[in-house]
C-alpha positions as CSV (number, residue, x, y, z in Angstrom):
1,X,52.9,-82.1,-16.2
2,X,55.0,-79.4,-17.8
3,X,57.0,-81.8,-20.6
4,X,52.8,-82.3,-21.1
5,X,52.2,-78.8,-21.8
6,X,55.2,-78.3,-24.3
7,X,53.2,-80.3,-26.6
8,X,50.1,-78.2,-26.3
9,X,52.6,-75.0,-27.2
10,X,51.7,-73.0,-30.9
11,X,54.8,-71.3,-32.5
12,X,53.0,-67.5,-32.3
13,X,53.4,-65.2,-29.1
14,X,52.8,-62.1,-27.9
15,X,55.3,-59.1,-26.6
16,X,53.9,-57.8,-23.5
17,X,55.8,-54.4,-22.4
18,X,56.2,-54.2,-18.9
19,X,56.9,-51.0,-16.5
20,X,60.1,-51.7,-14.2
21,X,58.9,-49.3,-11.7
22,X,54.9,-51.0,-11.4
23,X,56.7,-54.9,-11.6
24,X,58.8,-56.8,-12.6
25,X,58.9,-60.6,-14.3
26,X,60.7,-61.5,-10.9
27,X,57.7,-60.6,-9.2
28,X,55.5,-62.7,-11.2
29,X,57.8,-65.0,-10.4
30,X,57.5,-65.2,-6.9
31,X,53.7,-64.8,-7.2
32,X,53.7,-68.5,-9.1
33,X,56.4,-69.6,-6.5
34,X,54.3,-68.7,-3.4
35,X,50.8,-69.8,-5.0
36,X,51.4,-72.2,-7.9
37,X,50.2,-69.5,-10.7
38,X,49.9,-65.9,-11.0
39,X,47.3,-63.5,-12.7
40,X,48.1,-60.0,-14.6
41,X,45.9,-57.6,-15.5
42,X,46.6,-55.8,-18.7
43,X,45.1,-52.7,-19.8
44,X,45.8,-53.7,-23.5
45,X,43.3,-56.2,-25.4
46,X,44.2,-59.1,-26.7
47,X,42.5,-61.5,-29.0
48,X,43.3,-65.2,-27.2
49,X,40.9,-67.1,-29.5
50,X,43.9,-65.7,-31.9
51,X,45.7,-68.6,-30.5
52,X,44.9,-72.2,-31.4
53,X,46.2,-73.9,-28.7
54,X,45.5,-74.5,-25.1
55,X,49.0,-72.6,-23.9
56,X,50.8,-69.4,-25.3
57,X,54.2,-67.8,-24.4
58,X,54.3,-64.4,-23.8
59,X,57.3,-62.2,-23.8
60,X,58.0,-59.7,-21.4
61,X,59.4,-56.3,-22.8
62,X,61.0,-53.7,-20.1
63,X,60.1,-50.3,-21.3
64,X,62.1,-47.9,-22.4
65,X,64.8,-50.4,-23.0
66,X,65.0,-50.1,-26.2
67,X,63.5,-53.7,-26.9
68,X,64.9,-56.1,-24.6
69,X,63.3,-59.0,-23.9
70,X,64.3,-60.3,-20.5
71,X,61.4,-62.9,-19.6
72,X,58.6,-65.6,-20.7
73,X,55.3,-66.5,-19.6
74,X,53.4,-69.6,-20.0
75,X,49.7,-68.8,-20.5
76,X,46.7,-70.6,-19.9
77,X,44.2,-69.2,-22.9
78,X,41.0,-71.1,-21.6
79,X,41.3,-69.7,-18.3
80,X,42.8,-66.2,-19.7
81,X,39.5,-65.8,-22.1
82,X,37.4,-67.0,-19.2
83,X,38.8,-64.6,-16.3
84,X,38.5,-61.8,-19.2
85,X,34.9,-62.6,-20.4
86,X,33.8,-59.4,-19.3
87,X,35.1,-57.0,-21.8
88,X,33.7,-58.7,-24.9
89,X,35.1,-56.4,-27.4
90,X,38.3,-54.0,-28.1
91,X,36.3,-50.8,-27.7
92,X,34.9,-51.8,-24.3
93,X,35.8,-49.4,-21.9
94,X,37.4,-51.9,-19.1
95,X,37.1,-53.3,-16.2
96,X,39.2,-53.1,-12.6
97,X,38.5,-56.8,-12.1
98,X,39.3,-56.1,-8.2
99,X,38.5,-60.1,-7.9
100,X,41.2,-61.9,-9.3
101,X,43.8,-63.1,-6.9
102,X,47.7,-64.4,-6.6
103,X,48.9,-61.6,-7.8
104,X,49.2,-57.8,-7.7
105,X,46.1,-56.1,-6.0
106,X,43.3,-54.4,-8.8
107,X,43.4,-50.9,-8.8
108,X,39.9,-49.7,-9.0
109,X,40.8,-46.6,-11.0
110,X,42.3,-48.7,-13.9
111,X,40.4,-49.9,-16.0
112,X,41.7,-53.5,-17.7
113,X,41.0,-54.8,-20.8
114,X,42.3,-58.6,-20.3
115,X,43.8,-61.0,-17.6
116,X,46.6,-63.0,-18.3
117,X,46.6,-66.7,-16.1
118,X,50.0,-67.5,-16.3
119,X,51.5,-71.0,-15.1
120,X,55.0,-70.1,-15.7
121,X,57.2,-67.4,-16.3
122,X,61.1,-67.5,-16.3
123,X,64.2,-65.4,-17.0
124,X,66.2,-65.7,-20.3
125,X,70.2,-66.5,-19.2
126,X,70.5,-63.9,-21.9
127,X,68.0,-61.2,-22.8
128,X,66.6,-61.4,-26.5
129,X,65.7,-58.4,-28.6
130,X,62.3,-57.4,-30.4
131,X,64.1,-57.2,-33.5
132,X,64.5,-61.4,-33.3
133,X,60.5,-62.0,-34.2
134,X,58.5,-61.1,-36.8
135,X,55.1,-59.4,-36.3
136,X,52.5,-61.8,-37.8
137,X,50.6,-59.1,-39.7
138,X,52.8,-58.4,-41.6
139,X,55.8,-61.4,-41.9
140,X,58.4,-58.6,-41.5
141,X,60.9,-58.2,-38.9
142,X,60.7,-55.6,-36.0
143,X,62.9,-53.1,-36.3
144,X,64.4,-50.8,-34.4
145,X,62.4,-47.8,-36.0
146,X,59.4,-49.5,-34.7
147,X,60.8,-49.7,-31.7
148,X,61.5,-45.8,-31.4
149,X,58.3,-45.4,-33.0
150,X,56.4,-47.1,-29.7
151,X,55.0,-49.8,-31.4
152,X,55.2,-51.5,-28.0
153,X,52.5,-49.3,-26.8
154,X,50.4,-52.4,-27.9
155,X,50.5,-56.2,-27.7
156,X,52.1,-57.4,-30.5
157,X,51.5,-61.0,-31.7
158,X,54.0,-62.4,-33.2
159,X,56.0,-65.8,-34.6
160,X,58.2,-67.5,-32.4
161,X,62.1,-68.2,-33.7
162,X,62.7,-71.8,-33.2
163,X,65.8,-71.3,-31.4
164,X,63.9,-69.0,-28.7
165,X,61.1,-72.0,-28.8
166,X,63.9,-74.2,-28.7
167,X,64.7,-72.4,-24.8
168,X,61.4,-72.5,-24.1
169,X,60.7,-76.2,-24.7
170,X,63.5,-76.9,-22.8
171,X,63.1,-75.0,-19.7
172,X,59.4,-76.7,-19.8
173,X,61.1,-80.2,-20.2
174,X,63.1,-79.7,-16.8
């Protein structure tokens, strides 16, 4: 089913940032190993229909560390826009979405702006850097000024480098 799913794979992603202290890719991890899938809810919006096909990777980006890449997760976008259906636009002020399940409790007094189904997620063997991808607004490179500059204070869509897709295809394959 996986080696399935590689095919339905586009080359754009999205940089997630994640706090080490709230979680952790390793426990989204264990959340897919103890129920088959996990769910995340994020209090950034993000635009799935963006995203052509059926499955998109997102990368996980550990605050404050300057960048680093350490993880990536396989998304389901129909089920994502479907669990997310009630916030219909950016300026909508959330939702706690206490009903989702397999993953971290809601927190009533957080408001979220879109849920994440993920299938996968999986360590790099080596972490990767912002500063590999390209934002696709604008074609260019992220830098480490933008880093500094806390551009990762949003979701940042962005084009895949084959050799990172190259990773990714084959983890899928296994």
């Amino acid at each position: 089913m996986i080696e399935d799913i590689s095919n339905s794979i586009g080359t754009k992603g999205l940089i997630h940032s994640y706090d080490p202290y709230m979680s952790t890719p390793q426990n989204f991890i264990d959340f897919i190993k103890l129920n088959g899938k996990t769910n995340y809810r994020s209090t950034l919006w993000v635009d799935f229909k963006n995203f052509k096909y059926k499955y998109f990777i997102v990368f996980f980006s550990e605050k404050g560390s300057g960048g680093q890449i350490q993880a990536w997760g396989l998304c389901d976008k129909d089920i994502s826009i479907e669990k997310s259906q009630r916030i219909k636009k950016k300026n909508d002020s959330g939702d706690p979405f206490l009903n989702i399940d397999c993953g971290f409790p809601g927190d009533k007094n957080s408001l979220y702006k879109r849920i994440f189904h993920y299938r996968t997620i999986e360590l790099f063997r080596k972490s990767h850097n912002c500063t590999e991808f390209n934002l696709i607004k604008t074609g260019q490179p992220i830098t480490k000024t933008d880093i500094t500059k806390g551009i990762l204070r949003n979701v940042l869509y962005v084009e895949i480098p084959l050799n990172i897709m190259g990773e990714i295809k084959m983890a899928l394959s296994k």
